[in-house]
Structure formats: structure tokens, C-alpha cells
Gaussian input, Z-matrix of N, CA and C with variables (Angstrom, degrees):
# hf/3-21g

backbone

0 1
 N
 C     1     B1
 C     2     B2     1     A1
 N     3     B3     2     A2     1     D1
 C     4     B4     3     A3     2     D2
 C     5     B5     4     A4     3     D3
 N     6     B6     5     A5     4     D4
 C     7     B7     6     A6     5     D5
 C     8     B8     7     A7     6     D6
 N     9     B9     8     A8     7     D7
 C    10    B10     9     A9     8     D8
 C    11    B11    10    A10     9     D9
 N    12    B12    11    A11    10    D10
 C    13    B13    12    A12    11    D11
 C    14    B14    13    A13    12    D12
 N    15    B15    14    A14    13    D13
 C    16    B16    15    A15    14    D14
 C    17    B17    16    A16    15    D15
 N    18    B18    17    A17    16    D16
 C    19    B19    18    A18    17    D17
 C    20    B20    19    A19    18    D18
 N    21    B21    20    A20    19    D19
 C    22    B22    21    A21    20    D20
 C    23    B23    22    A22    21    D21
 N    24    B24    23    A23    22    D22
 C    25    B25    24    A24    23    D23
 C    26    B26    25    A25    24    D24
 N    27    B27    26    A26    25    D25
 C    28    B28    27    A27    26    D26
 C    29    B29    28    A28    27    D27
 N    30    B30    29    A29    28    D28
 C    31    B31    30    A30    29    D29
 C    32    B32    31    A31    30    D30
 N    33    B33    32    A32    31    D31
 C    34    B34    33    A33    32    D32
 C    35    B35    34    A34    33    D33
 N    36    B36    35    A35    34    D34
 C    37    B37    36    A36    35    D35
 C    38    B38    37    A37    36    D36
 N    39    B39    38    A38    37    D37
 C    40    B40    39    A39    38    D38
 C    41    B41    40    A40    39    D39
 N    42    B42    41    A41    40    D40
 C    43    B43    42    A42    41    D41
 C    44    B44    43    A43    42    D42
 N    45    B45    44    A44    43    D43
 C    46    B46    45    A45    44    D44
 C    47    B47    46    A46    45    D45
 N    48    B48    47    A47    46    D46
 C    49    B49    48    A48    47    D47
 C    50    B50    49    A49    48    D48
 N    51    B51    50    A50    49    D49
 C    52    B52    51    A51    50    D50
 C    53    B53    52    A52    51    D51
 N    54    B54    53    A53    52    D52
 C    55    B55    54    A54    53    D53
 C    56    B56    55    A55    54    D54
 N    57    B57    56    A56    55    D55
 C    58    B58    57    A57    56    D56
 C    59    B59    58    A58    57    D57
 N    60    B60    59    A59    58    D58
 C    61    B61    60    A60    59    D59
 C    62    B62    61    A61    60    D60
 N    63    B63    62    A62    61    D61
 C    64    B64    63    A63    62    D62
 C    65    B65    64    A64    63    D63
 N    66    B66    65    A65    64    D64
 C    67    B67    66    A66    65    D65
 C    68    B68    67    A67    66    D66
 N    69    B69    68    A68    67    D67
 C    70    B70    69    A69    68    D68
 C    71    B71    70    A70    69    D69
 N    72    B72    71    A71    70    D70
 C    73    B73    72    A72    71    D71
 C    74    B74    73    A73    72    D72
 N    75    B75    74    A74    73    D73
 C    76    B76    75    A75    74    D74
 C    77    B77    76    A76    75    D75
 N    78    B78    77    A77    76    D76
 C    79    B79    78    A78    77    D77
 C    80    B80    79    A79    78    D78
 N    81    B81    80    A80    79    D79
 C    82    B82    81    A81    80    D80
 C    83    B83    82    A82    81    D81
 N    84    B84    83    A83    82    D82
 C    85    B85    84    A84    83    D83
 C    86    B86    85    A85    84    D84
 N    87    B87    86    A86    85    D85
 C    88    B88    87    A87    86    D86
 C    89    B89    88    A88    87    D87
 N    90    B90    89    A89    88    D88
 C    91    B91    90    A90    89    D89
 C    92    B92    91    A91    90    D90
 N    93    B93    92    A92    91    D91
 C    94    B94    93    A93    92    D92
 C    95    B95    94    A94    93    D93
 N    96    B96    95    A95    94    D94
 C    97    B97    96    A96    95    D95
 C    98    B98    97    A97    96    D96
 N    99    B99    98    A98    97    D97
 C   100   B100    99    A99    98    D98
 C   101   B101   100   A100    99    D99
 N   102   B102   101   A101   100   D100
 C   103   B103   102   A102   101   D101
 C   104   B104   103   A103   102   D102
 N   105   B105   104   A104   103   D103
 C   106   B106   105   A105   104   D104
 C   107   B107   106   A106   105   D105
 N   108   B108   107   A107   106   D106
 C   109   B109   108   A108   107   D107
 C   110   B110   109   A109   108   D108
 N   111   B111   110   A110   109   D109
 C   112   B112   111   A111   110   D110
 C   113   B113   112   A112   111   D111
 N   114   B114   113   A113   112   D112
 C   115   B115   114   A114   113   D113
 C   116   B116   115   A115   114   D114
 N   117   B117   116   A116   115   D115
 C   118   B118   117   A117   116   D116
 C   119   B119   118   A118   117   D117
 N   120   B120   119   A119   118   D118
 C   121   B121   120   A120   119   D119
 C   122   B122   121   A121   120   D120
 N   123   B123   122   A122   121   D121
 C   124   B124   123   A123   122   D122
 C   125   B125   124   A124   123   D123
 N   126   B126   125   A125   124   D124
 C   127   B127   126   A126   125   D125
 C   128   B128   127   A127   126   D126
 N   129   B129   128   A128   127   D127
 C   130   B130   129   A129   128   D128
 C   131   B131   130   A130   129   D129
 N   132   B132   131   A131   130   D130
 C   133   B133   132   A132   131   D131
 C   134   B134   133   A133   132   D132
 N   135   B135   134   A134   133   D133
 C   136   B136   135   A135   134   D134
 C   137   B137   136   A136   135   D135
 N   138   B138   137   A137   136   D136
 C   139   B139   138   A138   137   D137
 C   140   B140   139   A139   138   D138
 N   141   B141   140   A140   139   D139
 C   142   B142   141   A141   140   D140
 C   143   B143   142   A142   141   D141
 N   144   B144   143   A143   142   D142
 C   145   B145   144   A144   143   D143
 C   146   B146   145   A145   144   D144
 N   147   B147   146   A146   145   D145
 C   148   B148   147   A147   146   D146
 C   149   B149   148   A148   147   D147
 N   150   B150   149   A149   148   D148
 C   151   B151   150   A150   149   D149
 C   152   B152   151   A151   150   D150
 N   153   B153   152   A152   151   D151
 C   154   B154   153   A153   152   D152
 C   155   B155   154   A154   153   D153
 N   156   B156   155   A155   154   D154
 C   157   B157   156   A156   155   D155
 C   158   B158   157   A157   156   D156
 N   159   B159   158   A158   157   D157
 C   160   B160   159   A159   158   D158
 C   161   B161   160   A160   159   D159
 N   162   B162   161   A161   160   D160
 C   163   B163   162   A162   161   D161
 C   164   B164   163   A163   162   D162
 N   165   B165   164   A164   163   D163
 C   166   B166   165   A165   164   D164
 C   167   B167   166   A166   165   D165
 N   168   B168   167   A167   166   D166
 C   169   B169   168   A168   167   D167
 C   170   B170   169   A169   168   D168
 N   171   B171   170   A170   169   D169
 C   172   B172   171   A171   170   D170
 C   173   B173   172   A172   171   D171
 N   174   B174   173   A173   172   D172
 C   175   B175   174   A174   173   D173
 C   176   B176   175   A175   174   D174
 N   177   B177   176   A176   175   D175
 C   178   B178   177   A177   176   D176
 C   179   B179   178   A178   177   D177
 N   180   B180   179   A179   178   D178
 C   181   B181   180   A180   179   D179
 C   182   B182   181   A181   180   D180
 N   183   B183   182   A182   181   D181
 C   184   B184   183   A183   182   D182
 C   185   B185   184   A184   183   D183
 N   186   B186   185   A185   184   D184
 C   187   B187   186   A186   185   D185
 C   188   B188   187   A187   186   D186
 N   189   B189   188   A188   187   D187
 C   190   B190   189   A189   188   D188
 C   191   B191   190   A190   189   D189
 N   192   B192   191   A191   190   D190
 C   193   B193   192   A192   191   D191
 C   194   B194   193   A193   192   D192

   B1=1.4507
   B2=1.5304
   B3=1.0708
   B4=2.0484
   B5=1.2337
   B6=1.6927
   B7=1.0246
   B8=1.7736
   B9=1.5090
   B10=1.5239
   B11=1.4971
   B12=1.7014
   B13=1.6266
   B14=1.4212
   B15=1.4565
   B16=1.4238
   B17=1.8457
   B18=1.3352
   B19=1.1602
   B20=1.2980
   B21=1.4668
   B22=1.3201
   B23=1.7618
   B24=1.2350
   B25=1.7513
   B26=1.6935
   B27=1.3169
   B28=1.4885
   B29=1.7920
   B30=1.3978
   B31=1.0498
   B32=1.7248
   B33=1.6580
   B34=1.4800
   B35=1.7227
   B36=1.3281
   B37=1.8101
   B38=1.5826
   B39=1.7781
   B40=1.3961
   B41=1.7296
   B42=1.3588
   B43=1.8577
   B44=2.0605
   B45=0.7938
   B46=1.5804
   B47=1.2078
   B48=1.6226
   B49=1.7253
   B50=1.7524
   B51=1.0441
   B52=1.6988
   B53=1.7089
   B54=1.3043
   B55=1.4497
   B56=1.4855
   B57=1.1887
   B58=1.5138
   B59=1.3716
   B60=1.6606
   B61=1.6556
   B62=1.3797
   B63=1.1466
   B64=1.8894
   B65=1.5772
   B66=1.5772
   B67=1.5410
   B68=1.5465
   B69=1.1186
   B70=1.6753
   B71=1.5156
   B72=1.6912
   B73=1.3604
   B74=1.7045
   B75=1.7319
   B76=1.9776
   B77=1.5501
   B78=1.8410
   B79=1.2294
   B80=1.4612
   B81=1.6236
   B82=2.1082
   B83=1.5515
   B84=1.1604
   B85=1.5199
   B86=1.8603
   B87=1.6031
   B88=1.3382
   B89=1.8516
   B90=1.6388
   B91=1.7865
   B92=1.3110
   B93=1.6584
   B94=1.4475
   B95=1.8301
   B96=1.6299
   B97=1.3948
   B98=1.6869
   B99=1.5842
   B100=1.4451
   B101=1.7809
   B102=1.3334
   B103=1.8180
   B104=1.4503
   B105=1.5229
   B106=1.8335
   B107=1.1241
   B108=1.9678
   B109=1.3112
   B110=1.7464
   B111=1.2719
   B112=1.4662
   B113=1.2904
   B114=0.9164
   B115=1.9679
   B116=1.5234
   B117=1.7295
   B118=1.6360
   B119=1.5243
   B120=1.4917
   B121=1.2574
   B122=1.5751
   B123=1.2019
   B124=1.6449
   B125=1.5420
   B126=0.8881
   B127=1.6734
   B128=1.5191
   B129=1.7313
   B130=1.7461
   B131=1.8900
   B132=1.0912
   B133=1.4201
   B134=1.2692
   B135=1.1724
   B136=1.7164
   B137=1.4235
   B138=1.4742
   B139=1.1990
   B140=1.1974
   B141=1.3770
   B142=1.9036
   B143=1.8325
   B144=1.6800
   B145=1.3110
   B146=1.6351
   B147=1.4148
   B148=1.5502
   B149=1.7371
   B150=1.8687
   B151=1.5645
   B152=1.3971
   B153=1.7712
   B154=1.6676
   B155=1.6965
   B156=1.4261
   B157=1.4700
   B158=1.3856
   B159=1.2978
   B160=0.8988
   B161=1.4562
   B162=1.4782
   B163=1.9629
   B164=1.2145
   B165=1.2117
   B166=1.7250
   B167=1.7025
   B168=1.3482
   B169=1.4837
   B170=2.0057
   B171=1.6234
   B172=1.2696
   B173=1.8149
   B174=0.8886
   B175=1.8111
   B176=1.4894
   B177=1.1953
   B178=1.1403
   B179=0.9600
   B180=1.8117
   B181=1.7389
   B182=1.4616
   B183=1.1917
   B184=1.2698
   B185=1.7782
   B186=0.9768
   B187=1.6593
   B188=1.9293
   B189=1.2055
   B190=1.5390
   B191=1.5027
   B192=0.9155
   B193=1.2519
   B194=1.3570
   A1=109.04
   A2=103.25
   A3=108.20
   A4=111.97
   A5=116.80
   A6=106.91
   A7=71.78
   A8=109.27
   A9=112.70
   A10=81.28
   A11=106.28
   A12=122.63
   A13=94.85
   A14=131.64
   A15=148.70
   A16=102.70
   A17=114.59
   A18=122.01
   A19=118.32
   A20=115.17
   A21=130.54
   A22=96.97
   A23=104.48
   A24=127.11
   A25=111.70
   A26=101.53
   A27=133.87
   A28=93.31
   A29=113.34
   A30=103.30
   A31=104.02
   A32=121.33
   A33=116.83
   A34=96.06
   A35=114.23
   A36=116.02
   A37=96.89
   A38=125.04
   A39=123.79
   A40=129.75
   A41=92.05
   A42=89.13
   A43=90.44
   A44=140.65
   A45=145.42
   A46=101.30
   A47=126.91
   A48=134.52
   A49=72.78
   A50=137.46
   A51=129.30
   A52=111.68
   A53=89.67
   A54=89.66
   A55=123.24
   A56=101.93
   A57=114.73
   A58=116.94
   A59=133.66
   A60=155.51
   A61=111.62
   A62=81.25
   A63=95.03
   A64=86.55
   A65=120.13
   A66=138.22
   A67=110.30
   A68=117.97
   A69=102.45
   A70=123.32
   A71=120.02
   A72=119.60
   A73=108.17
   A74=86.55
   A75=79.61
   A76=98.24
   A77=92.76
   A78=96.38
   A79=98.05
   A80=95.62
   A81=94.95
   A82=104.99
   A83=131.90
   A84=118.88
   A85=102.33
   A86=110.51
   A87=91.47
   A88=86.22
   A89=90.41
   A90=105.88
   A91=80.19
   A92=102.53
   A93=137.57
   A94=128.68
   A95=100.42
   A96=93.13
   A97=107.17
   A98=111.47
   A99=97.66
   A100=80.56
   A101=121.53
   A102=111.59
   A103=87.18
   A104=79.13
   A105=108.09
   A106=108.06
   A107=102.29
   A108=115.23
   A109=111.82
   A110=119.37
   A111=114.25
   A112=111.22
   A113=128.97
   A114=122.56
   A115=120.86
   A116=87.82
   A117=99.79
   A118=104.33
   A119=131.55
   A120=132.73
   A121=111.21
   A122=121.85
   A123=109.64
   A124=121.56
   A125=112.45
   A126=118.44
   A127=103.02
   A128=105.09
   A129=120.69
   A130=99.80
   A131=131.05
   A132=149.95
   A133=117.22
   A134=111.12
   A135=124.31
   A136=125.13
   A137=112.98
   A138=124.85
   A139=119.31
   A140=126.33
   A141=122.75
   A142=84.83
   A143=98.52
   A144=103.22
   A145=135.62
   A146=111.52
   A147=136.01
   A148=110.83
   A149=88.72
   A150=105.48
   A151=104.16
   A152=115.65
   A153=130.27
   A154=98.65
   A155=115.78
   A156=104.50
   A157=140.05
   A158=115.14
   A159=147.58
   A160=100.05
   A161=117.74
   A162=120.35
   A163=81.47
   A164=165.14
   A165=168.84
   A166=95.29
   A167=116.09
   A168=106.69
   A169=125.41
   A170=100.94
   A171=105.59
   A172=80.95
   A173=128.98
   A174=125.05
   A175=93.41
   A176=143.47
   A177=144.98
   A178=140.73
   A179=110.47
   A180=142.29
   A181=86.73
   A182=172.90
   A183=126.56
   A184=109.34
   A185=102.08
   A186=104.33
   A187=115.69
   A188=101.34
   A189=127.80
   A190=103.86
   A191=139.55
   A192=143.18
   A193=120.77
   D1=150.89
   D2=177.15
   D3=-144.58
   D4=140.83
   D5=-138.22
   D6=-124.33
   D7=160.41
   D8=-163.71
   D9=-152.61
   D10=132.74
   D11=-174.36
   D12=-79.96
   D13=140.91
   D14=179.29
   D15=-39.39
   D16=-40.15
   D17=-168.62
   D18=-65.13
   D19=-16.58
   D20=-154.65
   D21=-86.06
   D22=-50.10
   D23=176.25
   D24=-56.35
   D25=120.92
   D26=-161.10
   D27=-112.94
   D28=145.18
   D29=163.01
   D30=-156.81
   D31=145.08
   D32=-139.28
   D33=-66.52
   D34=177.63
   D35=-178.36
   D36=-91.33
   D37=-8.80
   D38=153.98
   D39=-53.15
   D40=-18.57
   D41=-163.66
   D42=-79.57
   D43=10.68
   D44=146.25
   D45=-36.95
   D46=-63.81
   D47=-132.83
   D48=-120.60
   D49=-77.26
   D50=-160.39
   D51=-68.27
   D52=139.53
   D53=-173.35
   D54=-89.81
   D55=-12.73
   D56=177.08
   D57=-119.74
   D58=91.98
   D59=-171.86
   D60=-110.95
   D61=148.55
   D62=-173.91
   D63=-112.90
   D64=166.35
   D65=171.54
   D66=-110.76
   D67=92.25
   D68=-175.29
   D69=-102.34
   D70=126.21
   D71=-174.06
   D72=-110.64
   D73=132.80
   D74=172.73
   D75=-105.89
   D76=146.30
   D77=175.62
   D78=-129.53
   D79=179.47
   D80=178.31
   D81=-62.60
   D82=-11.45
   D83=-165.42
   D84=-116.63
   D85=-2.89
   D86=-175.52
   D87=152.66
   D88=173.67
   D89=-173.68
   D90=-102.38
   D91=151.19
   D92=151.52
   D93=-114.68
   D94=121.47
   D95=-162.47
   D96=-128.12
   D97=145.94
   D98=-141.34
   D99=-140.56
   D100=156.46
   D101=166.96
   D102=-88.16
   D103=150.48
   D104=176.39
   D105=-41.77
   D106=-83.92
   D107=-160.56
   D108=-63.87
   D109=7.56
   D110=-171.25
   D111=-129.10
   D112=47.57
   D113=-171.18
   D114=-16.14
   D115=-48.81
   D116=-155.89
   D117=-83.42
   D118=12.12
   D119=171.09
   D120=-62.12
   D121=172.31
   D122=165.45
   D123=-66.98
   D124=124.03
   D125=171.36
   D126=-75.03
   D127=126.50
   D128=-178.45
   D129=-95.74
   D130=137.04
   D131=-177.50
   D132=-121.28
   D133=108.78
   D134=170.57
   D135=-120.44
   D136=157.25
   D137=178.46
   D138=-41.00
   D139=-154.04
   D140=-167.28
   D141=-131.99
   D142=-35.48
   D143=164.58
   D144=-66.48
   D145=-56.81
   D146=140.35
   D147=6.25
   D148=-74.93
   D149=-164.62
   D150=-64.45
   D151=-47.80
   D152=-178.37
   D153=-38.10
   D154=-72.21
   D155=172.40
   D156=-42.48
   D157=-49.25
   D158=145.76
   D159=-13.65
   D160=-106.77
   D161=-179.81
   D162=-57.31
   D163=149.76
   D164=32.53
   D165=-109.21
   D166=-29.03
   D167=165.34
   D168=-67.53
   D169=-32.59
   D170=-152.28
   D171=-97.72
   D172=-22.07
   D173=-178.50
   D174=-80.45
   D175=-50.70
   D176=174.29
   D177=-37.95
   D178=-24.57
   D179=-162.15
   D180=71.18
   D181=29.35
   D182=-178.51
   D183=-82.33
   D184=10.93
   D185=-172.29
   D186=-107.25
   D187=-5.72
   D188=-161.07
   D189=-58.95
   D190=144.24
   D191=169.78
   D192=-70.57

């Protein structure tokens, strides 16, 4: 488990207009991603690689409805 100080968590200047935001922290070992409105939910942790796919998936459409 890794623990990431509140401060670290970024969240886009979009989550205003969308109602549903994630908080995302980079750290040296990997991103940490948390729901906005809920801190205290479980925070999910991924690779540096993970995340790279990850945004190369969502620029890509592969997630598109």
C-alpha cells in the first residue's frame, strides 16, 4: 500500500461542469487515483506504465461508447 499526502492530489479545473472526477497524484513509483467528492473511498494505484496506456487508451477512443 502507498500512502500519498492529500496535497499531492490534483484534480482537472473541468470537474466544476462534470459531475463525476477522479483526483490524480503522480508519484516516483506510480499515479494515484482517488473520487473527488469522496477522499476517504479507496485510492486505486498504477504503474507509470499502466497510466501511459491508460491516457494512449482514452486519446485513442478506445473507451468511447
Amino acid at each position: 500500500m502507498f500512502l500519498v499526502s492529500d496535497l499531492a492530489f490534483k484534480k482537472s479545473s473541468h470537474s466544476r461542469i462534470i459531475t463525476f472526477c477522479v483526483s490524480v497524484a503522480l508519484t516516483p513509483d506510480g499515479v494515484a487515483v482517488r473520487d473527488t467528492k469522496d477522499s476517504s473511498k479507496r485510492t486505486l494505484f498504477f504503474t507509470h506504465g499502466e497510466w501511459k496506456a491508460f491516457v494512449k487508451g482514452v486519446k485513442e477512443g478506445e473507451f468511447d461508447a
